[in-house]
N, C-alpha and C positions, 0 to 999 in steps of 0.2 A: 537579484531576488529569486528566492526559489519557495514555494510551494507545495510542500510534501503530504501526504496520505499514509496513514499507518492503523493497521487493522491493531483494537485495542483491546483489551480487557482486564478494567481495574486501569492499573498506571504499567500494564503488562505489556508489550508486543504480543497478541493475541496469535495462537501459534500454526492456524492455520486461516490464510484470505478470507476463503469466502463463507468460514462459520462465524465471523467475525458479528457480533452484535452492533461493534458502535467502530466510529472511526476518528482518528485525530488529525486534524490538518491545521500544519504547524506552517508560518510564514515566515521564512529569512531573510536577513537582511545584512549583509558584512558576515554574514557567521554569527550572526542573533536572532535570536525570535524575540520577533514583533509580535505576531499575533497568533493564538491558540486556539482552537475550539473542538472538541470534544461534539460532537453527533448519532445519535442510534443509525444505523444501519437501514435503508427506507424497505420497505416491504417491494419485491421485486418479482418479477414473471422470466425472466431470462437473465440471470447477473452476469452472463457474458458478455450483452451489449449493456445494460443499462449502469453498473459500475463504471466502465468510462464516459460515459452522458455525464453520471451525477458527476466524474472526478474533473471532466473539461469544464462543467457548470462553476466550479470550484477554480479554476483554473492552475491546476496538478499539474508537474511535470518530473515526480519524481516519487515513486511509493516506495515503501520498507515492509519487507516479510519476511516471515521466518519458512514458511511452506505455501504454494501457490498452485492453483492446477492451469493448465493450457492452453484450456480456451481461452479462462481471461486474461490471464497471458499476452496471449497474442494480441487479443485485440487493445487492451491498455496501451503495449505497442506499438501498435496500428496509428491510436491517438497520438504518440509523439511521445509518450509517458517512459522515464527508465526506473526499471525492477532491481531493488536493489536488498539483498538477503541480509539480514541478521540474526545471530542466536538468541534466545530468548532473554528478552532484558527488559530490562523496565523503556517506556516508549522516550524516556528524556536520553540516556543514555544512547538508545538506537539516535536520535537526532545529533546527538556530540559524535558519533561515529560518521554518520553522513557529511557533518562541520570539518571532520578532521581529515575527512578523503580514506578511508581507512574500510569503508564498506565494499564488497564484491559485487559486481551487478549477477543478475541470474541471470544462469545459462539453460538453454533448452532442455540440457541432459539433466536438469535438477528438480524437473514441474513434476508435479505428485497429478497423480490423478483425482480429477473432483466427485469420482462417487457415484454419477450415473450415469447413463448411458446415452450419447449422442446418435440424433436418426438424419 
């Protein structure tokens, strides 16, 4: 059984983490989803910790992105979580890719920068 998180928008892979509104966390089972659920995005103060809170709450062990920045990154990571990149596709498709063994995990040299400035 696996657990996925995928940043959404519309029935889109949403094309960057953490502008993501809403998120899909998709349940497998043999290479089928069991169970689906579509959620807004909770109102956050540091999404670098609290994205892997809510994704462990969930119990995640595997997210899909198309662009990602480093902090969260890291610490998804941290959690046990693996990052795994896709082009933009509708979010059913990204999960047949993840099915088929067919997705890249992400690499360090790949994290975009998120935008503001850490102190």
């Amino acid at each position: 059984m696996s657990i996925l998180a995928i940043p959404v928008e519309g029935d889109q892979v949403c094309d960057h983490f953490g502008h993501s509104k809403s998120f899909a966390f998709i349940r497998l089972e043999d290479g089928k989803i069991v169970n689906q659920e579509i959620l807004p995005t909770p109102t956050m103060q540091n999404r670098h910790e609290e994205f892997p809170l809510w994704f462990s709450s969930k119990q995640v062990d595997a997210v899909i992105v198309v662009r990602i920045g480093g902090g969260v990154y890291k610490t998804l990571k941290q959690k046990g979580m693996e990052i795994f990149k896709t082009s933009p596709a509708s979010f059913e498709e990204a999960v047949q890719q993840f099915v088929q063994n067919t997705l890249d995990k992400v690499q360090e040299d790949e994290l975009v920068s998120c935008g503001h400035k850490h102190h």
